[in-house]
C-alpha positions in Angstrom: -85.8 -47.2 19.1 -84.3 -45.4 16.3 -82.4 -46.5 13.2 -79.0 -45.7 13.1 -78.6 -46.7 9.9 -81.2 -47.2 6.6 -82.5 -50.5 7.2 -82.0 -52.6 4.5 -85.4 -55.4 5.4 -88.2 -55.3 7.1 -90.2 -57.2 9.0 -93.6 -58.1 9.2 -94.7 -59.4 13.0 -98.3 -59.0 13.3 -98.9 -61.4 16.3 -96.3 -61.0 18.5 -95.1 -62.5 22.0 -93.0 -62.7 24.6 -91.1 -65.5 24.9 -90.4 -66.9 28.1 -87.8 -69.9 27.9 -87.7 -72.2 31.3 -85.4 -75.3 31.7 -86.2 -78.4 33.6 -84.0 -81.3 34.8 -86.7 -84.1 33.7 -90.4 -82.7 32.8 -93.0 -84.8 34.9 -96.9 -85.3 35.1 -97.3 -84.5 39.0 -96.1 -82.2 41.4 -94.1 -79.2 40.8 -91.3 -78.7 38.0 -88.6 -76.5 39.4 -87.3 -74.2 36.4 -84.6 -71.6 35.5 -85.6 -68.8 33.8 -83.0 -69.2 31.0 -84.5 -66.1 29.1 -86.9 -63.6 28.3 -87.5 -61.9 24.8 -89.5 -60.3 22.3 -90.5 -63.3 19.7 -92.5 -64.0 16.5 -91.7 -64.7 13.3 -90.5 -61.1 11.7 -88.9 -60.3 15.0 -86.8 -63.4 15.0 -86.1 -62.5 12.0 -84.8 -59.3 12.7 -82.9 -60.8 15.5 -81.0 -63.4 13.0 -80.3 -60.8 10.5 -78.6 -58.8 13.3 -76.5 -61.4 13.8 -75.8 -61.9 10.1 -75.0 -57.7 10.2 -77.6 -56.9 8.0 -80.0 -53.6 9.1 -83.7 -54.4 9.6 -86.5 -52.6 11.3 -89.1 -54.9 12.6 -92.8 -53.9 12.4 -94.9 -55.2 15.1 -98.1 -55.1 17.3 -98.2 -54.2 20.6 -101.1 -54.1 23.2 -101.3 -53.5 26.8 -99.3 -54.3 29.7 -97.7 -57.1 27.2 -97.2 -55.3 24.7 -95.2 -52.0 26.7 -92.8 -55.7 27.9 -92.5 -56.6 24.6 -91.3 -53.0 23.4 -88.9 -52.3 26.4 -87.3 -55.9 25.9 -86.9 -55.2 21.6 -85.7 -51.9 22.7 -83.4 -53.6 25.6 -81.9 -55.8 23.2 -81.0 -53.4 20.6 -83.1 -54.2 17.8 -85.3 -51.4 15.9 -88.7 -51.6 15.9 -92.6 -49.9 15.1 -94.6 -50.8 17.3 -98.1 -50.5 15.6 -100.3 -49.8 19.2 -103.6 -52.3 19.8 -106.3 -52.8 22.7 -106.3 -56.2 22.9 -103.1 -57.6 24.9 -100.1 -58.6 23.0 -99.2 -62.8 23.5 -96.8 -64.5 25.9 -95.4 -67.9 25.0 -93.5 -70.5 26.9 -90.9 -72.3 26.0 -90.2 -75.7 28.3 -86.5 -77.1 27.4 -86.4 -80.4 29.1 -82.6 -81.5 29.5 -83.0 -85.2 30.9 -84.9 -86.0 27.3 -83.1 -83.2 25.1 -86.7 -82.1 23.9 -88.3 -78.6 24.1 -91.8 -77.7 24.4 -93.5 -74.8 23.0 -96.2 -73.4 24.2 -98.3 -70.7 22.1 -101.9 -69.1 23.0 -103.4 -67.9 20.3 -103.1 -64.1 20.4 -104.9 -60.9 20.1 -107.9 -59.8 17.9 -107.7 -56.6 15.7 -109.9 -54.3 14.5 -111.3 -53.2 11.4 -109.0 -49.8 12.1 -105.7 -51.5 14.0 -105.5 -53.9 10.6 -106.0 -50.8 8.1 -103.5 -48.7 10.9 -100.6 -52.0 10.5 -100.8 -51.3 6.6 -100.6 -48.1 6.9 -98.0 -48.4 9.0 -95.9 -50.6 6.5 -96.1 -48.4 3.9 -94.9 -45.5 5.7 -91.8 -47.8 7.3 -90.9 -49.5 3.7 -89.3 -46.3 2.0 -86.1 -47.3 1.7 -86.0 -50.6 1.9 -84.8 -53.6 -0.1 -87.0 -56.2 1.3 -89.9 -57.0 3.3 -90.1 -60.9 4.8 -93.7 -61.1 5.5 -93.3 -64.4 8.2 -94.8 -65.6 11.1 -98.6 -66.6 12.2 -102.2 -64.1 11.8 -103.9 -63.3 14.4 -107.7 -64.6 15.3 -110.0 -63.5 13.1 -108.1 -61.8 10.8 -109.3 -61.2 7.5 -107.5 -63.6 5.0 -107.0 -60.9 1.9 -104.7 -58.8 4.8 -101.0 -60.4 3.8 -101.9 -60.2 0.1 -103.0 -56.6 1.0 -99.4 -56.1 2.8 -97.8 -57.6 -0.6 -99.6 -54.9 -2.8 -97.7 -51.9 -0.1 -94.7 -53.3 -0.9 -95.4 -53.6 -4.7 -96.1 -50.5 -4.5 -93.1 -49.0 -2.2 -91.1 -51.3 -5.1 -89.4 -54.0 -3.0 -89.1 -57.5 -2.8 -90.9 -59.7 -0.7 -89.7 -63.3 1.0 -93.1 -64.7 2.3 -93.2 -67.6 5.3 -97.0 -67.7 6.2 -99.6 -70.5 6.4 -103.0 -71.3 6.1 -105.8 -68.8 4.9 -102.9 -66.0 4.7 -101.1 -68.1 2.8 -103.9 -68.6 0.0 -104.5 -65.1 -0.2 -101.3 -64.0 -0.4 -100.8 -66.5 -3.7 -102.9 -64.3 -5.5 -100.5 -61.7 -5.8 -96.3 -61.8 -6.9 -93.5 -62.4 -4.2 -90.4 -62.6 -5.0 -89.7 -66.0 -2.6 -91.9 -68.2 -1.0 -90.8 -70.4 2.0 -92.8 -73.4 2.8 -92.6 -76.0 6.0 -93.6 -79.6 5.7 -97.0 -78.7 7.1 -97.9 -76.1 3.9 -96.0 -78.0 1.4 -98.4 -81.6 2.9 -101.5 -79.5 2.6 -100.7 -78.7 -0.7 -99.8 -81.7 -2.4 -102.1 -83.9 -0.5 -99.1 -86.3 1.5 -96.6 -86.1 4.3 -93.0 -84.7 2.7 -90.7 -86.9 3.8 -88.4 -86.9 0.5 -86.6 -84.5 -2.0 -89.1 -85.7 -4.2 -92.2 -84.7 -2.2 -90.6 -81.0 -2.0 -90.0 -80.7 -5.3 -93.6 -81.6 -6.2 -95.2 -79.2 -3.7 -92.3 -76.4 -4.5 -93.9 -77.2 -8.7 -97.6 -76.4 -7.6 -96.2 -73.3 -6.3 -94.5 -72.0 -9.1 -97.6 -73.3 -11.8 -99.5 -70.9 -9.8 -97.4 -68.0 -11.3 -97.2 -66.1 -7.3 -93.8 -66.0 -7.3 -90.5 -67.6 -9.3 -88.3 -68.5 -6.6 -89.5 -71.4 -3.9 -87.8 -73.2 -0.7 -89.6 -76.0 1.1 -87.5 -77.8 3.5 -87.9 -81.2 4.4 -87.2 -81.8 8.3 -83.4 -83.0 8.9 -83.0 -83.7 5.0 -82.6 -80.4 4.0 -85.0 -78.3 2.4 -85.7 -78.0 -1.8 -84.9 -74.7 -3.8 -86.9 -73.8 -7.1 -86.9 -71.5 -9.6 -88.2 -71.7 -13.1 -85.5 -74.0 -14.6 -83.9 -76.2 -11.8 -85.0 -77.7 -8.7 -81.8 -77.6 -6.2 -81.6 -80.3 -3.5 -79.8 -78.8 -0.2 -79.0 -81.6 1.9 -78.5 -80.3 5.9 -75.0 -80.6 7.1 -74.5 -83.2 10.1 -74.9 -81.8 13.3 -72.2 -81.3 15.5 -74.5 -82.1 18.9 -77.9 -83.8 19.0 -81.1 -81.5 17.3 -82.5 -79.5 20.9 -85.3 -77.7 19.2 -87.1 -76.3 16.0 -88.6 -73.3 17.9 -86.5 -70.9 15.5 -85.6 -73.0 12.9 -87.5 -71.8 9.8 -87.0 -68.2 11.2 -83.1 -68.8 10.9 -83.6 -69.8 7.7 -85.3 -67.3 6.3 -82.9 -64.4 7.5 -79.9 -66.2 6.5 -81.7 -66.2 3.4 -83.2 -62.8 3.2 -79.3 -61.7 4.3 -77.8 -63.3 1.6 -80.1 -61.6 -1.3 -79.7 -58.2 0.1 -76.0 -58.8 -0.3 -76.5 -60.2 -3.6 -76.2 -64.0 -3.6 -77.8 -65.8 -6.1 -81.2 -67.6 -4.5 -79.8 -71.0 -4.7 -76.8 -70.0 -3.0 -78.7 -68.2 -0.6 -80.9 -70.8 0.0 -77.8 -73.5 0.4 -76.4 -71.0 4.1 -80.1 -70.4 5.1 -80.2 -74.5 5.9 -77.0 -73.7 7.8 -78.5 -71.3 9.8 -81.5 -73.4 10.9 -78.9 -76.4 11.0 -77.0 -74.0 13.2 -80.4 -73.2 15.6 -81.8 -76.5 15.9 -78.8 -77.7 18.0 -79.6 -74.8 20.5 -82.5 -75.0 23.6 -85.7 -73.1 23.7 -85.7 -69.8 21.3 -82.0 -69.6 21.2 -80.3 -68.6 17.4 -77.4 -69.0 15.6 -74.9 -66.9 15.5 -72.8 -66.4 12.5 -69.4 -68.4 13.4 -71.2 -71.7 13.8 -73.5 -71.0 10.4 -69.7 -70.2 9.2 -68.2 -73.5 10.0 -72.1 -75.4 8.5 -72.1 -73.8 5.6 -69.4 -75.8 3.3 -70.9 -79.2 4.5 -74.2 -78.3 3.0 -74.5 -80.2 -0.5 -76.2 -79.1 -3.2 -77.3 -80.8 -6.1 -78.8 -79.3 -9.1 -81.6 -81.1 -11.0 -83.4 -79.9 -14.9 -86.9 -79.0 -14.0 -89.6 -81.2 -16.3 -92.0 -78.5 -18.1 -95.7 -78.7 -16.7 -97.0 -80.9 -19.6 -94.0 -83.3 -18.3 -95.5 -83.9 -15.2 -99.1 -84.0 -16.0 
């Protein structure tokens, strides 16, 4: 759909899906489980993203894949909902996902294939694509998972188009993409528990373990600003001088699911810099935005009156950050 007004972010979705959410009474092992339908949406990381920063009334355009009959849903449903989008067109088909939210037990299961497979010409097409799209823009966030096979220099390739279109990047990606991408500058890096484990070689269960892994980050010189949050502790900002320890509000209702989470985060985040928040500032409403989404079912989000309310119950406290020979 078109963009009424000059986006201010955009978003990177490069393996979408549609996300079907379903609600059970209890979830059993045998027979049939009689679900509602609860909803039906476009999903990913960079279009959830694009959906929280809506919310947080801050333009974004998201850039996506789409292929086949999946991918004409996904469009009509982005398109449905209000949200502007480039779709970048594929042959293989575009994702679905399932989302189970089982109320007797308060858990939700998410369900995720794998995805599509791109081409040679579909990944150069998507880069292309960016740079055309990112004229303009303040910021790219560069979140979500690759799709199979996909060659692991392609997010650092994304982060040189937006070097060169001259805007910031926020970067929430894992695994090989991940590595790549560290060989060239972002602006931010957001890691989960599972990135920030790999990297330091344990389980973060502590402020301390984030502020380790959020230190091998920064001595790698990819970026000066780094999040890593920690579960229901929180999460641990970084830049150069301080490590800031965000402590996650209490909950108002028990913790339904994590499905959108990290995505919360990162908008709230994302929104906050455009705006022009400091980082750790930013970083402090971003955990109460995901504070805000875990107490939701399925793929459900925020919206801004209850990250409102979160938001002076999140602590913060500031801590001098040792130089590398300090730590070694």
């Amino acid at each position: 759909m078109p963009v009424t007004e000059p986006p201010r972010v955009i978003t990177v979705t490069l393996n979408p899906a549609v996300d079907v959410s379903l609600e059970v009474r209890r979830l059993a092992g045998g027979g049939k489980n009689r679900a509602l339908v609860r909803t039906v949406q476009g999903g990913g990381g960079g279009i959830n993203v694009s959906r929280c920063l809506a919310r947080l009334g801050v333009p974004s355009v998201a850039l996506h894949t789409a292929g086949q009959e999946t991918g004409a849903r996904l469009n009509r449903l982005l398109s449905e909902e209000g949200l502007a989008h480039i779709a970048v067109g594929i042959e293989d088909q575009t994702r679905e996902a399932i989302v189970i939210d089982d109320t007797w037990s308060g858990r939700s299961y998410h369900v995720v294939p794998p995805g599509p497979r791109l081409s040679e010409a579909e990944e150069s097409a998507f880069a292309e694509a960016l740079a055309a799209a990112a004229a303009g823009c303040s910021y790219l966030v560069l979140t979500g998972s690759g799709t199979p096979g996909l060659r692991e220099d392609f997010s650092a390739g994304l982060l040189r188009v937006a070097h060169a279109a001259g805007i910031r990047t926020v970067l929430d990606i894992a695994g090989a993409q991940l590595r790549g991408a560290l060989q060239e500058k972002s602006f931010l890096i957001r890691l989960d528990r599972t990135e920030a484990g790999g990297l330091i070689g344990r389980a973060i269960e502590t402020f301390d373990d984030a502020r380790t892994a959020n230190d091998a980050v920064l001595d790698t010189g990819a970026t000066d600003h780094v999040i890593t949050t920690a579960g229901e502790l929180g999460a641990v900002y970084s830049d150069r001088e301080h490590h800031y320890e965000i402590s996650a509000p209490p909950l108002t209702t028990p913790a339904r699911s994590d499905a959108c989470a990290g995505d919360s985060l990162v908008a709230a985040v994302t929104a906050q810099l455009v705006q022009g928040e400091s980082c750790a500032r930013a970083c402090a409403y971003g955990v109460a935005a995901a504070a805000a989404t875990v107490m939701l079912p399925g793929t459900d989000v925020f919206d801004k009156a209850a990250v409102d309310r979160l938001a002076p119950e999140v602590d913060v406290r500031r801590i001098e950050r040792l130089p590398h020979a300090a730590r070694h």
